[in-house]
C-alpha positions as CSV (number, residue, x, y, z in Angstrom):
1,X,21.3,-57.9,51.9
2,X,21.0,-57.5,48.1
3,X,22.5,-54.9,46.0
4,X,20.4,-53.6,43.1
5,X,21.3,-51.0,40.1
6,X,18.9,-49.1,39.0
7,X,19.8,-47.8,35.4
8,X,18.8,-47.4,31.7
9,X,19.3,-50.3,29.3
10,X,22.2,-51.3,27.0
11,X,24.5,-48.9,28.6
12,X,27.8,-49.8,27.8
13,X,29.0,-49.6,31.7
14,X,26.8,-51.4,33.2
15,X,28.8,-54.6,33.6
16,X,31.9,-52.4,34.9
17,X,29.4,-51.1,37.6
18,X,27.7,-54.6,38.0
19,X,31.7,-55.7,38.9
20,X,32.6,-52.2,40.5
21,X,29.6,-52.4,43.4
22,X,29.5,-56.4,43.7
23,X,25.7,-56.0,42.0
24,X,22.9,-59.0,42.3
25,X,20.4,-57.3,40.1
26,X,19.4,-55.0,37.4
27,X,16.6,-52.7,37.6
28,X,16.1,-50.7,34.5
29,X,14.5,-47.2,34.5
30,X,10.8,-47.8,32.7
31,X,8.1,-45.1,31.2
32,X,6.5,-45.3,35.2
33,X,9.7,-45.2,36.9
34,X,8.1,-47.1,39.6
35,X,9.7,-50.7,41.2
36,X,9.1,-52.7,43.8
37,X,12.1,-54.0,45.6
38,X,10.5,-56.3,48.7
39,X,13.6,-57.3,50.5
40,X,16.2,-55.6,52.5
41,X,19.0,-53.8,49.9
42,X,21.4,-51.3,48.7
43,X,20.3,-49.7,45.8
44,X,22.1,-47.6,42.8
45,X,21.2,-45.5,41.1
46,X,23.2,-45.1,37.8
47,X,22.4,-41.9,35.6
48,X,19.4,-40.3,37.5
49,X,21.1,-36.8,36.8
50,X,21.0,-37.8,33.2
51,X,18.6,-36.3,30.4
52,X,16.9,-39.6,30.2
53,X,16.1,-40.3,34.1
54,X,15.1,-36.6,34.5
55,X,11.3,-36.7,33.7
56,X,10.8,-38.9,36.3
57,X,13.7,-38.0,39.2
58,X,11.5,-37.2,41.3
59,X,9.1,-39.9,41.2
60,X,12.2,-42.1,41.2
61,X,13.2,-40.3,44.6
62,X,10.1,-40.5,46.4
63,X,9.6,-44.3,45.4
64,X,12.9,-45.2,47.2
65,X,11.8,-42.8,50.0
66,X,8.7,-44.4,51.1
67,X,10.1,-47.8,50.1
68,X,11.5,-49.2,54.6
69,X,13.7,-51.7,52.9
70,X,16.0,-49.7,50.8
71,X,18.4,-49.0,53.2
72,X,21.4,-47.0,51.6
73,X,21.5,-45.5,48.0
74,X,24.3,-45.1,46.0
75,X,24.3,-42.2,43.6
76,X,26.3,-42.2,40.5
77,X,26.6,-40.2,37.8
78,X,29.2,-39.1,34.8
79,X,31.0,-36.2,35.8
80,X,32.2,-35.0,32.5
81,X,28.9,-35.4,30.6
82,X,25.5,-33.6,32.0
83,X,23.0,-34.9,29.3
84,X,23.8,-39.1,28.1
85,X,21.8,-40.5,25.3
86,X,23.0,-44.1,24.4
87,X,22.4,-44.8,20.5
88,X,21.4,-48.1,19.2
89,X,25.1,-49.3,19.2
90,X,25.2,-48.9,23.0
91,X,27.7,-46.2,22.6
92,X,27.9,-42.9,24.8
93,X,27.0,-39.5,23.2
94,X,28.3,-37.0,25.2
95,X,27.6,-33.1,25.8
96,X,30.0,-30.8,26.9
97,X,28.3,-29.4,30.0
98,X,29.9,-30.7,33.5
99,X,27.8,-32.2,36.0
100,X,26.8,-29.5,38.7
101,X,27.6,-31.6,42.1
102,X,26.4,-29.0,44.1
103,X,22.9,-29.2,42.7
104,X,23.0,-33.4,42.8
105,X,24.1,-32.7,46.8
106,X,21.2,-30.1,47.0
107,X,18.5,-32.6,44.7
108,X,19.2,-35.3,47.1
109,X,19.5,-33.8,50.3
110,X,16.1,-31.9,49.6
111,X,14.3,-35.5,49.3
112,X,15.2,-36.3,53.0
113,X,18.4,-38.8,51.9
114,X,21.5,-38.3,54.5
115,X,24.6,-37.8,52.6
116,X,27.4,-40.1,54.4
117,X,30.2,-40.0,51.7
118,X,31.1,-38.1,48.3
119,X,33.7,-38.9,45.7
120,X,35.0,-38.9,42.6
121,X,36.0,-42.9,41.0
122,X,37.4,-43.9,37.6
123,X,35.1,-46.2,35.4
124,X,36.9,-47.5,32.4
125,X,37.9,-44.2,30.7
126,X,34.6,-42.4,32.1
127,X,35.5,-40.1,35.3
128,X,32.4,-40.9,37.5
129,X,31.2,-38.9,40.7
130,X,29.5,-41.2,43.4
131,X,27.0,-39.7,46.5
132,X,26.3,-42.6,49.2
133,X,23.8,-42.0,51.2
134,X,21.0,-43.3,53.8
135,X,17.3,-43.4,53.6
136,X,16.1,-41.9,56.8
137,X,13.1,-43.2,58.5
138,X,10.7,-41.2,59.8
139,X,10.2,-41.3,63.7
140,X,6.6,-41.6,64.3
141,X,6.8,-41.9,68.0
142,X,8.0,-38.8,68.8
143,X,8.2,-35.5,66.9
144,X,11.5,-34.2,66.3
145,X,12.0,-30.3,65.3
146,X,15.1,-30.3,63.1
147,X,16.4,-27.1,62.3
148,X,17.1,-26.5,58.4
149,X,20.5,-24.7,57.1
150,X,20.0,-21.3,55.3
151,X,17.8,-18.5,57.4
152,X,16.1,-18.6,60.7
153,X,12.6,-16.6,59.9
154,X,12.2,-15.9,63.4
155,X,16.0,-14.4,64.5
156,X,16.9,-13.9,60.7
157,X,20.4,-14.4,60.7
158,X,22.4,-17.7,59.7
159,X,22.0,-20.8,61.2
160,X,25.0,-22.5,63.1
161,X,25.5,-25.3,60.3
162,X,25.3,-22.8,57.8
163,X,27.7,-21.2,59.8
164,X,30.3,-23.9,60.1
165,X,29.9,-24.2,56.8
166,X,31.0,-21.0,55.4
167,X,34.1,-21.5,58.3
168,X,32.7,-18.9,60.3
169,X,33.1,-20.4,63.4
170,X,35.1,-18.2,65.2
171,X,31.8,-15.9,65.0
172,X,29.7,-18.4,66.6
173,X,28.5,-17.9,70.0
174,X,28.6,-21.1,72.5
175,X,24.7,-22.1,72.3
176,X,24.9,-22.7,68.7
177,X,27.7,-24.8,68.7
178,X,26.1,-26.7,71.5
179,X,22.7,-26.7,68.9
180,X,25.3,-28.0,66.3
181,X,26.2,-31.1,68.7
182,X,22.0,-31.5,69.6
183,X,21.4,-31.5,66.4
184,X,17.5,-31.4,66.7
185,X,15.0,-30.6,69.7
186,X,12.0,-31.8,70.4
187,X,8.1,-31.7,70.6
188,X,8.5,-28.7,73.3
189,X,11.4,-26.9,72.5
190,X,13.7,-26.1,69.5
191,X,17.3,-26.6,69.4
192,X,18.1,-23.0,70.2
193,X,16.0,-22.9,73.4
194,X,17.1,-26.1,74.7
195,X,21.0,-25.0,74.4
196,X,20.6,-22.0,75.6
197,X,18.9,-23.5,78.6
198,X,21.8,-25.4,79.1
199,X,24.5,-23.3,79.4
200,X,22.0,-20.7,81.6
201,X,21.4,-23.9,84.1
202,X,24.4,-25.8,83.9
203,X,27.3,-23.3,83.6
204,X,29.6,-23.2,80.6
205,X,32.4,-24.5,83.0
206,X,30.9,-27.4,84.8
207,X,29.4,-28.3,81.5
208,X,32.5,-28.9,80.2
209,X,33.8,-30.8,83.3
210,X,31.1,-33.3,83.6
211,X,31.4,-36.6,82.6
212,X,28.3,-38.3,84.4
213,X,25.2,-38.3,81.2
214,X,22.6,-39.2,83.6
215,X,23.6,-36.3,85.9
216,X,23.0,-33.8,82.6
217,X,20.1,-35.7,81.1
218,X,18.7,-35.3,85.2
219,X,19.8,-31.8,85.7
220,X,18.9,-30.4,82.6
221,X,15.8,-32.7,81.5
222,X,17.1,-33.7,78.5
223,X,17.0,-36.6,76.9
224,X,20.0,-39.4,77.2
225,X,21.2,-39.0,73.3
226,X,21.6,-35.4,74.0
227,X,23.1,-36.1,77.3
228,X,26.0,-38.4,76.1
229,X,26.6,-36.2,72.7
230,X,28.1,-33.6,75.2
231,X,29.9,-35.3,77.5
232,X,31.5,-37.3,74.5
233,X,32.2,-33.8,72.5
234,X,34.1,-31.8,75.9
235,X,35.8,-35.0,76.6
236,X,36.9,-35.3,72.8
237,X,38.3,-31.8,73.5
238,X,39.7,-32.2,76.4
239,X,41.9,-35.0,75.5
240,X,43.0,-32.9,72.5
241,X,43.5,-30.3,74.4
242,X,46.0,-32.5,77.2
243,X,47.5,-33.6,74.2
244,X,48.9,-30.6,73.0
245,X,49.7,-29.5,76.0
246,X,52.1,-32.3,76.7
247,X,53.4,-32.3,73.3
248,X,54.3,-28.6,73.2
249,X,57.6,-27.4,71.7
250,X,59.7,-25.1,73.6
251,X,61.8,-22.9,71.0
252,X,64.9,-21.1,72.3
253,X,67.2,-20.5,70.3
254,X,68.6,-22.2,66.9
255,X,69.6,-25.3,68.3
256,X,66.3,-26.2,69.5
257,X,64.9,-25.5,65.5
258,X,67.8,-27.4,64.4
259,X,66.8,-30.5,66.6
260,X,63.3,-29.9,66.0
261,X,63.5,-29.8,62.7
262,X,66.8,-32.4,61.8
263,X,64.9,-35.0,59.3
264,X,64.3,-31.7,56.9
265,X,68.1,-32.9,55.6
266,X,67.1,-35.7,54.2
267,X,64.3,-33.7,52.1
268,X,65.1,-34.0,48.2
269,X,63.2,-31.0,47.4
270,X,63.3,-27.5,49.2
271,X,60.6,-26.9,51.7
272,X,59.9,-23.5,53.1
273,X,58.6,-23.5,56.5
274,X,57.2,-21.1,59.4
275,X,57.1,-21.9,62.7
276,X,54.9,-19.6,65.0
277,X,55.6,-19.2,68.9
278,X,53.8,-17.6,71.4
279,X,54.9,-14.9,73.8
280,X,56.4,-17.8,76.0
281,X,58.4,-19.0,73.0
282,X,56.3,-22.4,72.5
283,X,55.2,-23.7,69.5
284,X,51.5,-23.0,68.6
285,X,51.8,-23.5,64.3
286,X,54.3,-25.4,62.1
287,X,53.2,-24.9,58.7
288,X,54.9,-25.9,55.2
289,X,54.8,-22.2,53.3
290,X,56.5,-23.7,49.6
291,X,57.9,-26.6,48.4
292,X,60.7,-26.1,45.5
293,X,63.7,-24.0,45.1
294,X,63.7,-20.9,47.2
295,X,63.6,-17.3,45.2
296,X,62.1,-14.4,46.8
297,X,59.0,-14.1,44.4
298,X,58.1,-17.5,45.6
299,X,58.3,-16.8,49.3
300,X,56.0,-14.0,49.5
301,X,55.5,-12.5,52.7
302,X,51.8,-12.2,52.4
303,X,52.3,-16.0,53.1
304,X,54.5,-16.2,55.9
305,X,52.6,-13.7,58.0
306,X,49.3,-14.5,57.3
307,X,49.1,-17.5,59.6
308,X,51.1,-15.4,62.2
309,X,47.8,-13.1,62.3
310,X,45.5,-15.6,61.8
311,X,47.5,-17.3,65.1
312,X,48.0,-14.2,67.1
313,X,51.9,-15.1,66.9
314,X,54.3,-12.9,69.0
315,X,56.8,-14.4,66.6
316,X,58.1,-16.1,63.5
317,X,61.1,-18.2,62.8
318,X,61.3,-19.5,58.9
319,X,63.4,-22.8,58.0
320,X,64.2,-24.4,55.0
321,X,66.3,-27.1,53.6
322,X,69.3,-27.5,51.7
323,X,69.2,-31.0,49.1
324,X,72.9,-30.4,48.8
325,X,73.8,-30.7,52.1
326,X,75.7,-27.6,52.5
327,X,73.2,-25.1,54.7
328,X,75.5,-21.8,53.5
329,X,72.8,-19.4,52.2
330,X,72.1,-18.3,48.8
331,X,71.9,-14.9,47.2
332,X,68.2,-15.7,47.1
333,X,68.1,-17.0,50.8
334,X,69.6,-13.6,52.2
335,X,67.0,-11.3,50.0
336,X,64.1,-13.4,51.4
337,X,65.2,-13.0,54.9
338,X,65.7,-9.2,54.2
339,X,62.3,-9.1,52.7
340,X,60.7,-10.5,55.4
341,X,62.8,-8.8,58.2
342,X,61.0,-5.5,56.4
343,X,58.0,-6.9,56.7
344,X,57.9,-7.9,60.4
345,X,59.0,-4.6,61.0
346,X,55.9,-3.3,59.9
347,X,53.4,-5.3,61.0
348,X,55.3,-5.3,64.6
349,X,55.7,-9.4,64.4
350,X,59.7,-10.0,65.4
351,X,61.3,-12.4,62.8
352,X,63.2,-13.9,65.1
353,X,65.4,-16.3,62.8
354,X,65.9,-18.1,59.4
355,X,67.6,-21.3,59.8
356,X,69.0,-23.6,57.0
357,X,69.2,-27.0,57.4
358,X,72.4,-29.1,56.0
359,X,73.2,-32.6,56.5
360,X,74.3,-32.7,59.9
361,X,74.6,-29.2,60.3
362,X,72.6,-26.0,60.2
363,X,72.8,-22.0,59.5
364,X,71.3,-19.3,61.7
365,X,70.9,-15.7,60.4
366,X,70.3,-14.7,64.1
367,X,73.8,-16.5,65.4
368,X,75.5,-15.0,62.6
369,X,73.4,-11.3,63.4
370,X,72.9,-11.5,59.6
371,X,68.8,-10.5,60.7
């Protein structure tokens, strides 16, 4: 398989990208824009978003898109410099106006092109901003009804990706995150109906306990792809889920933080940390609040208790480190602790303890009733 980039002439990077991508061939951006690349390949595309490949983009686009052998295209683009002219010297002239990587995502996802990676690379002194992605091929053999992200005429309301998206998944109901695993429906039904019809047939419970595809693609009459994306995604969460439960962290008293959290001594910086237990004391979030020396402006308590909502925590117990080695607290440590005793009173979440952790050694405001 060949790799080809596709690109303007006498541009000064073109060698760095030739040695950057392991390219066979140039293609150079002409007044027609069109090419004809007859073997199988990977093709990039340098400067498309550019002023000078933006009369013909889209002709560019829907080339590669009706062209079966291009296989994967590689997207790259300056990110520092929206509009490129190269002079007669081959040297960059460069505008002040930022690439907008949202609008590259939405220019390429809009032609039909599945996005499989996006990053940012280094090119000689130029900061460069690469999309890879695949030319999808149409299915003729079968019509496929892909739902699109943004609105749903018919329900109006957001769609589940769009959903996921935004991080609003703790508002989404089970049949559209089942749609999200689907993906797509077909000739006779949509995504919607078909997940719906799942859980209404199946049960949400034995869904989840089946492990047999053909049973589900027999039971439900749905197709085998379907079939084995939801046994794979429940058993995915089910191992994650028998994971953590064998793995939980009982938390006592300040022994059990202490041995929990030991290797903190050896920290050279000050971390800040929450732990979050649930009405049976286990461990259900560990979560690094600051990093740096400790003061009571830095440790806000807007920090430490929003992940105790967030987690429905029945309590908190902060740690932190002492580089020194000696785990006596600080003026600043005992204002924290008061601060945050305050605040747990209000919000009716128990602080239960602040440990400090020395070498070999540790300090609990709770053993000391210092909370």
């Amino acid at each position: 398989m060949k790799n080809y980039l596709y690109t303007f002439k006498n541009c000064q990077l073109n060698c760095q990208i030739k040695r950057e991508f392991e390219i066979n061939e140039f293609v150079y951006y002409e007044e027609s824009a069109e090419f004809a690349i007859k073997e199988d390949c990977i093709l990039h595309l340098f400067g498309l978003f550019s002023i000078i490949a933006k009369k013909y983009r889209e002709l560019i686009l829907k080339n590669i898109r009706q062209n079966p052998s291009i296989k994967k295209v590689i997207f790259i683009d300056i990110l520092d410099a929206e509009e490129i002219t190269v002079d007669l010297s081959s040297k960059f002239l460069k505008k002040n106006r930022k690439i907008d990587k949202l609008l590259i995502n939405n220019i390429i996802e809009s032609h039909n092109f599945e996005i499989i990676e996006k990053r940012n690379f280094i090119l000689d002194s130029f900061s460069c901003l690469i999309f890879k992605a695949f030319n999808k091929v149409e299915e003729e053999k079968e019509e496929r009804v892909s739902y699109k992200v943004a609105q749903d005429p018919k329900r109006g309301e957001i769609l589940p990706r769009e959903k996921l998206s935004l991080g609003m998944v703790d508002e989404m109901k089970l049949y559209e995150l089942i749609s999200v695993i689907l993906g797509s429906g077909n000739k006779k039904e949509d995504v919607f109906n078909i997940s719906k019809r799942i859980i209404k047939e199946y049960g949400s419970i034995s869904l989840v306990e089946e492990r047999d595809p053909k049973k589900i693609q027999e039971t439900l009459k749905i197709g085998p792809t379907a079939a084995l994306k939801l046994v794979a995604a429940f058993e995915i969460g089910r191992r994650f889920y028998d994971t953590r439960r064998a793995n939980r962290v009982l938390i006592r008293g300040s022994n059990d933080v202490y041995q929990y959290a030991k290797s903190m001594e050896n920290l050279l910086k000050e971390n800040f940390r929450g732990l979050y237990l649930n009405s049976k004391h286990y461990l259900i979030k560990d979560e690094i609040i600051s990093v740096g020396h400790l003061t009571a402006s830095l440790v806000h308590p807007r920090e430490v208790f929003r992940t105790a909502v967030e987690y429905s925590a029945a309590g908190i117990i902060v740690i932190h480190n002492h580089p020194s080695g000696d785990p006596e607290p600080s003026e600043n440590d005992i204002l924290t602790t008061q601060n945050l005793k305050k605040a747990s009173e209000i919000l009716q979440i128990p602080l239960l303890d602040h440990v400090i952790i020395g070498k070999g050694k540790y300090f609990s405001f709770s053993e000391e009733k210092k909370i």
